[in-house]
Backbone atoms as SQL, in Angstrom:
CREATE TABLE atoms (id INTEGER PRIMARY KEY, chain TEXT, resi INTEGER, resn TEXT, atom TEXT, x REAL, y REAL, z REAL);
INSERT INTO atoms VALUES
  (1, 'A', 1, 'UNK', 'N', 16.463, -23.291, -16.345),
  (2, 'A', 1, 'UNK', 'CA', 15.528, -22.287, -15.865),
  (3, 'A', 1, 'UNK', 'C', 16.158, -20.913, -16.064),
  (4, 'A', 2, 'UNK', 'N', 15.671, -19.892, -16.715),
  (5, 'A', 2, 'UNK', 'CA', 15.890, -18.685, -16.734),
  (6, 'A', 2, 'UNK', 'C', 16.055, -17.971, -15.640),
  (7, 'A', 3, 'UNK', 'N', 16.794, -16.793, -15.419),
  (8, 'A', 3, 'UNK', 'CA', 16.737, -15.853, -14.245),
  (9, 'A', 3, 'UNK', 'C', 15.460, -15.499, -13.847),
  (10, 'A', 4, 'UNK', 'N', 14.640, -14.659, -14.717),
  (11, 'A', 4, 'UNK', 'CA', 13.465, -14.373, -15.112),
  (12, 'A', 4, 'UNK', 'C', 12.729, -15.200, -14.095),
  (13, 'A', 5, 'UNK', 'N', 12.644, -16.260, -14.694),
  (14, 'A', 5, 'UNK', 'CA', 11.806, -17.665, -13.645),
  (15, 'A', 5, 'UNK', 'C', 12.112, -18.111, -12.391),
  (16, 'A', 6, 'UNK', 'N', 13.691, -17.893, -12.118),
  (17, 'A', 6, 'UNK', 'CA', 13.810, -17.928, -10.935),
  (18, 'A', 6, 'UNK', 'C', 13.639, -16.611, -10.141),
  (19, 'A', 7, 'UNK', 'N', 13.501, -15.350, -10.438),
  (20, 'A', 7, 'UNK', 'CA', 13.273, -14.009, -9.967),
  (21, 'A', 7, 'UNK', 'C', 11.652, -13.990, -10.178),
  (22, 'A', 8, 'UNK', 'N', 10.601, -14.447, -10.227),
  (23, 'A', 8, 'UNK', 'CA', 9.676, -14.785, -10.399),
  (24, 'A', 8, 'UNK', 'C', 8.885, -16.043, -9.007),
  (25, 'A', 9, 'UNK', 'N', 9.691, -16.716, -9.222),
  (26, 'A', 9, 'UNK', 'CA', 9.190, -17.883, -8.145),
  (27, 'A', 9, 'UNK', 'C', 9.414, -17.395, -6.908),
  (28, 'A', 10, 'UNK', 'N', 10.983, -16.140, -7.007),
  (29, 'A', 10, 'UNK', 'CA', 11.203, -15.717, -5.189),
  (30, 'A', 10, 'UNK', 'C', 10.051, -15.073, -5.337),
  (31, 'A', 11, 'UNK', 'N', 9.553, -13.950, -5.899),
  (32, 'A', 11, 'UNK', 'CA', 8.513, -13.479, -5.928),
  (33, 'A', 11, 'UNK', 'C', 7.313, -13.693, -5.262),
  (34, 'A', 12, 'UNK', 'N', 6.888, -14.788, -5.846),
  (35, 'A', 12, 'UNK', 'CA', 5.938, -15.294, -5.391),
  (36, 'A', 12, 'UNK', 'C', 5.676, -15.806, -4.434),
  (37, 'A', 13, 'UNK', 'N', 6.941, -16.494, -3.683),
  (38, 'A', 13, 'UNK', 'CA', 7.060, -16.941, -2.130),
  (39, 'A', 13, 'UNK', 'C', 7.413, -15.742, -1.573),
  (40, 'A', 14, 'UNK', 'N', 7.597, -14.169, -1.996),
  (41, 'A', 14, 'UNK', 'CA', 7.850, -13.078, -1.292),
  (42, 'A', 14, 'UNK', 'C', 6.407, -12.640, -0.283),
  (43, 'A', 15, 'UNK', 'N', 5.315, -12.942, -1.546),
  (44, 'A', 15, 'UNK', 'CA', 4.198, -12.115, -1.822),
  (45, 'A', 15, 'UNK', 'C', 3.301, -13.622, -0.625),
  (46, 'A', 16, 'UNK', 'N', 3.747, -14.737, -0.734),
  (47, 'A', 16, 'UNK', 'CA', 2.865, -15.495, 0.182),
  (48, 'A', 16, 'UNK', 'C', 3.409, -15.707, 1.552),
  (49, 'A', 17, 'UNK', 'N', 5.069, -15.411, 1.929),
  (50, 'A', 17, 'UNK', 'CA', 5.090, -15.537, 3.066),
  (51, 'A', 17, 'UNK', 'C', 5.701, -14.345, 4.029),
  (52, 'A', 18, 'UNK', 'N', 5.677, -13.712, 3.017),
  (53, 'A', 18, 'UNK', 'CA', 5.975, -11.675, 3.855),
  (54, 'A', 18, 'UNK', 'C', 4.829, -11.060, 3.977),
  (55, 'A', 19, 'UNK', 'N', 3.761, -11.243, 2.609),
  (56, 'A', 19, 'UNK', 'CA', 2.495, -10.572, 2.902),
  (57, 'A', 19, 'UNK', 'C', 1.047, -10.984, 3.212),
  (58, 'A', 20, 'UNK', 'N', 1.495, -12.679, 3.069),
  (59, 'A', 20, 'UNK', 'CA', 0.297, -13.177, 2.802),
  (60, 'A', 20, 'UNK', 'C', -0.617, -13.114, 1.843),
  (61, 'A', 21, 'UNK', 'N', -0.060, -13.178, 0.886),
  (62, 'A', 21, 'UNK', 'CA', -1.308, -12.684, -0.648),
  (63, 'A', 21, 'UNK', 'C', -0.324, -13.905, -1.294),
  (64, 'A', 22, 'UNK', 'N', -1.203, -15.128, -2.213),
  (65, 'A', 22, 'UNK', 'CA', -1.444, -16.064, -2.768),
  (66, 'A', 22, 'UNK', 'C', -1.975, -15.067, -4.594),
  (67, 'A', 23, 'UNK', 'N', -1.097, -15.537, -5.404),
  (68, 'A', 23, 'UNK', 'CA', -0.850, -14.609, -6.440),
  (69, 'A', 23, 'UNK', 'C', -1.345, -15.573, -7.506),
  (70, 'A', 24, 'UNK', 'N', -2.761, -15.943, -7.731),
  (71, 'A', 24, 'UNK', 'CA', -2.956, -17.122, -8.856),
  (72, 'A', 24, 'UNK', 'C', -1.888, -17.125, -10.051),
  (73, 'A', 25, 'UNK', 'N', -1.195, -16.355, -10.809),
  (74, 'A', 25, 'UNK', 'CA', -0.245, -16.337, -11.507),
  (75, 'A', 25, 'UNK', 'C', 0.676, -15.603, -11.962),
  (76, 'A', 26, 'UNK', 'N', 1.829, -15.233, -12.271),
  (77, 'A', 26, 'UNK', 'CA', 2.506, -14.687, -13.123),
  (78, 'A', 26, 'UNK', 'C', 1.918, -13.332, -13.534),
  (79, 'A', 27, 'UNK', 'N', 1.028, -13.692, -14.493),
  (80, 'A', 27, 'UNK', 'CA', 0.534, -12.339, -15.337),
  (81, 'A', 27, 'UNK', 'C', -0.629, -11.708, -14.405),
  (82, 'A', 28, 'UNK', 'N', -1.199, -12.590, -13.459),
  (83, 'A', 28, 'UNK', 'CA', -2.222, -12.106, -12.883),
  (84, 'A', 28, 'UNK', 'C', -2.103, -10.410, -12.177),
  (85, 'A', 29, 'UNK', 'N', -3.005, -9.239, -12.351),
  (86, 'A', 29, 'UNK', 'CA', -2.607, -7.976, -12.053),
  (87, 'A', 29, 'UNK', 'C', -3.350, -7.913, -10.619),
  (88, 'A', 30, 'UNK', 'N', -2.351, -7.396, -9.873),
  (89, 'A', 30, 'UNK', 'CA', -2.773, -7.874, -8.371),
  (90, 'A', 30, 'UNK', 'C', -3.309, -6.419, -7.814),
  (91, 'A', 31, 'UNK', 'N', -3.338, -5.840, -8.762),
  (92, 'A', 31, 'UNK', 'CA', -3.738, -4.273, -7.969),
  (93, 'A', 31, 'UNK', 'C', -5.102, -4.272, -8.672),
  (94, 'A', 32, 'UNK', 'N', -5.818, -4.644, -9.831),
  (95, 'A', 32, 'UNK', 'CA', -6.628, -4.618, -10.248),
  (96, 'A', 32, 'UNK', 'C', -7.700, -5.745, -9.776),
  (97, 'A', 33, 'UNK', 'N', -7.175, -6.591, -9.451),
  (98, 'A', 33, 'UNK', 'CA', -7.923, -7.763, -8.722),
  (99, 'A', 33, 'UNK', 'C', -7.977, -7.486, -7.289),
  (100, 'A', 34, 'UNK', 'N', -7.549, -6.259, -7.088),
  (101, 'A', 34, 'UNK', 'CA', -7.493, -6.343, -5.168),
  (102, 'A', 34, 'UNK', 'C', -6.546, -7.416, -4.418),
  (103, 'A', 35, 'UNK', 'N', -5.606, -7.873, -4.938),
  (104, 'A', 35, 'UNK', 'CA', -4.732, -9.173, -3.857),
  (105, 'A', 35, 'UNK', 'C', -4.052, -8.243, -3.376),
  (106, 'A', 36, 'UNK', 'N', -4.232, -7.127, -3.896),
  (107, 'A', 36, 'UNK', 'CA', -2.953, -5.767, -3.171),
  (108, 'A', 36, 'UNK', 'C', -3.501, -4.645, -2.762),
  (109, 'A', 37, 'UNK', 'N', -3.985, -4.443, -1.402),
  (110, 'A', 37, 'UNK', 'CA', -4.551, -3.025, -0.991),
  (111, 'A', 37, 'UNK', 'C', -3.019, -1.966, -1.101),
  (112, 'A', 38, 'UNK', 'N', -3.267, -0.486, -0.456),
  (113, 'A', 38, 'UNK', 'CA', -2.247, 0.384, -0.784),
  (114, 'A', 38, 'UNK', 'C', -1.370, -0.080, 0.924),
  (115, 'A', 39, 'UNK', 'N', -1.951, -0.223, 1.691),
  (116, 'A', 39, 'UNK', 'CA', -0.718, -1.417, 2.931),
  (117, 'A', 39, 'UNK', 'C', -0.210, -2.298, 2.718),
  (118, 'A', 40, 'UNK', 'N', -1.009, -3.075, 1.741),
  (119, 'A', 40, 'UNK', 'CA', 0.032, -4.288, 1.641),
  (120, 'A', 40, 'UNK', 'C', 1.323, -4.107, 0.606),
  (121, 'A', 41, 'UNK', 'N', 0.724, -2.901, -0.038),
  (122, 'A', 41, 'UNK', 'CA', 1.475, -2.584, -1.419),
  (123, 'A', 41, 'UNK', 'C', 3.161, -2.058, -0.648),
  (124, 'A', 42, 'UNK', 'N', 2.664, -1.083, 0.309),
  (125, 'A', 42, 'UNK', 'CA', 3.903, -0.805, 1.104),
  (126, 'A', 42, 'UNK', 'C', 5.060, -1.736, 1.690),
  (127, 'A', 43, 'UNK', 'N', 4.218, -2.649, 2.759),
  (128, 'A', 43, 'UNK', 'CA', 5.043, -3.467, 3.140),
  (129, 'A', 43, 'UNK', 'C', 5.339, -4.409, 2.186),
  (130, 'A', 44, 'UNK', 'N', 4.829, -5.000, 0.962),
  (131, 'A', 44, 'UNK', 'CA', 5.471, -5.595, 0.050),
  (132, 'A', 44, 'UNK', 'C', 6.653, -4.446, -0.439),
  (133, 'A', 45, 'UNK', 'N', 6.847, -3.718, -0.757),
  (134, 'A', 45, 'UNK', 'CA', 7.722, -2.626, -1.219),
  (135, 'A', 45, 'UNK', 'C', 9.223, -2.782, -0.217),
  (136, 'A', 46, 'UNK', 'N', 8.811, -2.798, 0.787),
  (137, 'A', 46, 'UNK', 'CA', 9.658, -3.127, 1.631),
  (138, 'A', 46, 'UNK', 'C', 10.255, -4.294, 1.949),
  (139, 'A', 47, 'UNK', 'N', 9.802, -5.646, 1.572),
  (140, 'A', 47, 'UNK', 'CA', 10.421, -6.917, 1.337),
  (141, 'A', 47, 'UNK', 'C', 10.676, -6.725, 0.452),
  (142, 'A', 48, 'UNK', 'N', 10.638, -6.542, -0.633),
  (143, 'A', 48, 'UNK', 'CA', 10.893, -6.279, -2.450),
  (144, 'A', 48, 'UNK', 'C', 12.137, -5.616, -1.676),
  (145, 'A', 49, 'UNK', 'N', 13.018, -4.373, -1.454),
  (146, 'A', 49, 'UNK', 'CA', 14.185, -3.733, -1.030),
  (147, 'A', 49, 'UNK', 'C', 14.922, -4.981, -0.177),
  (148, 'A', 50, 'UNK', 'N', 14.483, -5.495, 1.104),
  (149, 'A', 50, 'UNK', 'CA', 15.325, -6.264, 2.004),
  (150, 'A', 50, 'UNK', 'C', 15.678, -8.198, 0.819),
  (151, 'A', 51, 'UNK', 'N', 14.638, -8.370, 0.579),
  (152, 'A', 51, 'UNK', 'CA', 14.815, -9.752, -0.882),
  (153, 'A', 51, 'UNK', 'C', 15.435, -9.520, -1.406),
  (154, 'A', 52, 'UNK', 'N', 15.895, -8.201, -2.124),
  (155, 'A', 52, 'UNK', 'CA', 16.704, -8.623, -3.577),
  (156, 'A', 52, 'UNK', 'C', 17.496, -7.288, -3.324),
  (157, 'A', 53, 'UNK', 'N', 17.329, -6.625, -2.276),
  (158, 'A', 53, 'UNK', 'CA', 18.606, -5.833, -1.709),
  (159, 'A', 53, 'UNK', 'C', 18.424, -4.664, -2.596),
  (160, 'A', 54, 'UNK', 'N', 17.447, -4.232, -3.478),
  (161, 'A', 54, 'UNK', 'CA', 17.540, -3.079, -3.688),
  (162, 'A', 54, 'UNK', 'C', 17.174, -2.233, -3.185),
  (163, 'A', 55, 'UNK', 'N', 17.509, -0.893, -4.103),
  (164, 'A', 55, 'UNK', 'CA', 17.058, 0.635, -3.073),
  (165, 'A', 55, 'UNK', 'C', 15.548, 1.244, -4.367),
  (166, 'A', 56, 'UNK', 'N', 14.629, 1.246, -3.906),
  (167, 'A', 56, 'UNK', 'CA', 13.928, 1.714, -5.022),
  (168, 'A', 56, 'UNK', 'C', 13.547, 3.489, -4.720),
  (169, 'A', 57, 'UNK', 'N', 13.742, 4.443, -5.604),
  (170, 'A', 57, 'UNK', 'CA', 13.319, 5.858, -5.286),
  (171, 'A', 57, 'UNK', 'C', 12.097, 6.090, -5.752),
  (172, 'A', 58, 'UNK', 'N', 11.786, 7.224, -5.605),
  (173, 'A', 58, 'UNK', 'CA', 10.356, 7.835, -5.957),
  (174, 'A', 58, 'UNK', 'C', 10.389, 7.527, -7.543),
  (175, 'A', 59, 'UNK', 'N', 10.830, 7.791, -7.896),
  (176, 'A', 59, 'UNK', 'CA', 11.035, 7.356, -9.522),
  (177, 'A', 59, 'UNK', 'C', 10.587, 5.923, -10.334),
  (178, 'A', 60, 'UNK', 'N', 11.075, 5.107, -9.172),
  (179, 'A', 60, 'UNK', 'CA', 10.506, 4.120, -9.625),
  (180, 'A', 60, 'UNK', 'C', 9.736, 3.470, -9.329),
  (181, 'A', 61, 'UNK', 'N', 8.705, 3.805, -8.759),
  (182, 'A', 61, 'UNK', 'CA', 7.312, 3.686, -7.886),
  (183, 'A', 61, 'UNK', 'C', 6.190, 4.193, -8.867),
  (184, 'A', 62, 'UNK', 'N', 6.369, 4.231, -10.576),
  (185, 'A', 62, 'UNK', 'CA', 5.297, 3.749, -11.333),
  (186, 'A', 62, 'UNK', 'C', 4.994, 2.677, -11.219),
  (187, 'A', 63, 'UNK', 'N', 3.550, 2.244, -10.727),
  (188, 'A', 63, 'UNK', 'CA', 2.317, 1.195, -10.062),
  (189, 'A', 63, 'UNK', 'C', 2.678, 0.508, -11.577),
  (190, 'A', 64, 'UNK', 'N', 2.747, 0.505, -12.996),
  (191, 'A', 64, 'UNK', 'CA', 2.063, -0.482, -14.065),
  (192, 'A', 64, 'UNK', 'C', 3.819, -1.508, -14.004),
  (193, 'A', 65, 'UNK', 'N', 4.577, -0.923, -13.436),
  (194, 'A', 65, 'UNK', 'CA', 6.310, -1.740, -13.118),
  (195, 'A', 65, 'UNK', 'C', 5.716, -2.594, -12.103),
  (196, 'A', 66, 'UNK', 'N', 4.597, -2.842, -11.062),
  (197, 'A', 66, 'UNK', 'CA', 4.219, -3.609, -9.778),
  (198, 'A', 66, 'UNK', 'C', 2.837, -4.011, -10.026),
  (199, 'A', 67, 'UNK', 'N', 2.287, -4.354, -11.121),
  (200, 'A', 67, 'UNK', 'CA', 0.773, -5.148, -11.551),
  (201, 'A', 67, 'UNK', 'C', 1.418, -6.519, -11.442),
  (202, 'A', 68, 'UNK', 'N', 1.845, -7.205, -11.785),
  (203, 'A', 68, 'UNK', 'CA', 2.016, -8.335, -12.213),
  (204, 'A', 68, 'UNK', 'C', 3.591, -8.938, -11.739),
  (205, 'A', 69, 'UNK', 'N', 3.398, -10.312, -11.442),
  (206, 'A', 69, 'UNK', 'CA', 4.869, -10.454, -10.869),
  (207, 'A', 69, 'UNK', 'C', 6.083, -11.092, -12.025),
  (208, 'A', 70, 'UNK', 'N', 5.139, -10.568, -13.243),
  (209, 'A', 70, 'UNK', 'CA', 6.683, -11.124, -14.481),
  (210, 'A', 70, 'UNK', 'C', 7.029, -9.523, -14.280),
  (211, 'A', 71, 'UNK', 'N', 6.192, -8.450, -14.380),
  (212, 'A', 71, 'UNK', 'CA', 6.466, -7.218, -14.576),
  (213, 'A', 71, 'UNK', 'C', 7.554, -6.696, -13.572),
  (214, 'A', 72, 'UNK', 'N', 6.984, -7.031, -11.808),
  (215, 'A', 72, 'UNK', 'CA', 8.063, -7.269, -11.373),
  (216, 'A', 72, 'UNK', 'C', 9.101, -7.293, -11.486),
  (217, 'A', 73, 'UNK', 'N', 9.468, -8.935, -11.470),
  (218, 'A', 73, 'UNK', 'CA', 10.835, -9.862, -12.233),
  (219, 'A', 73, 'UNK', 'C', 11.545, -8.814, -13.494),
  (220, 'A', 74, 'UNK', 'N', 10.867, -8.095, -14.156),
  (221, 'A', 74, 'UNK', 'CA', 11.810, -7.395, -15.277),
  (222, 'A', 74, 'UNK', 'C', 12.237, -6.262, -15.181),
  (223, 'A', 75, 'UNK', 'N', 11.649, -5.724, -13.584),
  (224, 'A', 75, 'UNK', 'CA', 12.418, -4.445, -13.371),
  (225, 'A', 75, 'UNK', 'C', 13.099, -4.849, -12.267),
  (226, 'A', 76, 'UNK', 'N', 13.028, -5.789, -11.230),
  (227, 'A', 76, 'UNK', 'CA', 14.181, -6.110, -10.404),
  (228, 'A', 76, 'UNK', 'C', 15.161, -6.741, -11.069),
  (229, 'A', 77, 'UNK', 'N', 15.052, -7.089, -12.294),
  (230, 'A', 77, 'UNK', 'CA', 16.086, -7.545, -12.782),
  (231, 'A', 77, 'UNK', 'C', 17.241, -6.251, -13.748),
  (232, 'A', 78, 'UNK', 'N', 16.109, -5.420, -14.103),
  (233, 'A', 78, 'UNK', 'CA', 17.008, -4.290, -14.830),
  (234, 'A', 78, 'UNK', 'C', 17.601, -3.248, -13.831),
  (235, 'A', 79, 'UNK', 'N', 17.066, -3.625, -12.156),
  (236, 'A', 79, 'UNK', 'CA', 17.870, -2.650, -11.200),
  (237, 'A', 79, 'UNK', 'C', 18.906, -3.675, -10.748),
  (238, 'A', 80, 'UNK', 'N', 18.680, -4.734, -10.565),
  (239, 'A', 80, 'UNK', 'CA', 19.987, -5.730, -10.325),
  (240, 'A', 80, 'UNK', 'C', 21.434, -5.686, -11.711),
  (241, 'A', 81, 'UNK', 'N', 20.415, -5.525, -12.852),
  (242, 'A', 81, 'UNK', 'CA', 21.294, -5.968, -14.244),
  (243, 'A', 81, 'UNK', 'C', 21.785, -7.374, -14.374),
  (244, 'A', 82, 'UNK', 'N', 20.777, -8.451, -14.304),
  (245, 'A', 82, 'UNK', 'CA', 20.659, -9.418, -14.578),
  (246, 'A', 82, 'UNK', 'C', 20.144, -9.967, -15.744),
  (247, 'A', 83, 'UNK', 'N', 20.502, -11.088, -16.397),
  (248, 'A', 83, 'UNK', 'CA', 20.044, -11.547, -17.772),
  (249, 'A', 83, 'UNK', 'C', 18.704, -11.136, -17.611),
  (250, 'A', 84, 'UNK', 'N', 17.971, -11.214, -17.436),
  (251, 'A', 84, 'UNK', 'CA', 16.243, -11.628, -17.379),
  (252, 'A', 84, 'UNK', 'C', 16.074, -9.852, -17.632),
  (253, 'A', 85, 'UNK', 'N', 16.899, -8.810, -17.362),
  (254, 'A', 85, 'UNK', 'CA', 16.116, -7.647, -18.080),
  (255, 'A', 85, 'UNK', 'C', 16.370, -7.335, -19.581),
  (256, 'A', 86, 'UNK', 'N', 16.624, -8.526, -20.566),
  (257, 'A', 86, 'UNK', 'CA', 17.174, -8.537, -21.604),
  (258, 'A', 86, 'UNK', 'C', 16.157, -9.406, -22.100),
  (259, 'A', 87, 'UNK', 'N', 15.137, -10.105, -21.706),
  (260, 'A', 87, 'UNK', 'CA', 13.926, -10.786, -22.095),
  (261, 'A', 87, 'UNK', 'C', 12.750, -10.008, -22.257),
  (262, 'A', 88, 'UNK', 'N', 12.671, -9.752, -24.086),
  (263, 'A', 88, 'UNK', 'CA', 11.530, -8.805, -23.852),
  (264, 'A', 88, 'UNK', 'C', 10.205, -9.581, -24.722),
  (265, 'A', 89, 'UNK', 'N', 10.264, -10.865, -24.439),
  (266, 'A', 89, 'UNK', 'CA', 9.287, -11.528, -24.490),
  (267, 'A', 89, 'UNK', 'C', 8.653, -11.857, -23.240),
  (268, 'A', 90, 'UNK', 'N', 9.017, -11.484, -22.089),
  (269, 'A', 90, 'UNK', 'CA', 8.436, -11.903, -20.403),
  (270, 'A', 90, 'UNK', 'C', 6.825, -10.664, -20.738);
């Protein structure tokens, strides 16, 4: 299993048992489908920092880096510097 995939699956148990939003998939864009109002977007923002321990700034709070939870996975992985931000087929 790739990093990628495993930074992906926390994801997804981030998004169903911190926020309660059930994420039909991967690529699915959760701001465009509504699974993400701008509250939930916050307090997800805030498990996203305490989960994977990063610090995110104003900077990196472009919304098209938080559509989708591979998109996700490839920027928590390029603020961690983990293999999986070196997959630019995700």
């Amino acid at each position: 299993m790739s990093d990628s995939t495993e930074v992906e699956r926390q994801l997804v148990r981030l998004f169903a048992e911190k926020v309660n939003v059930e994420v039909p998939s991967v690529e699915a864009d959760v701001i465009d489908t509504a699974l993400v109002d701008s509250l939930t977007f916050v307090e997800f923002l805030a498990q996203l920092e305490a989960g994977f321990g990063v610090h995110l700034s104003l900077d990196d709070l472009e919304i098209d880096r938080f559509r989708t939870i591979s998109r996700i996975a490839r920027f928590i992985a390029a603020k961690t510097g983990t293999a999986a931000a070196a997959d630019p087929g995700r």
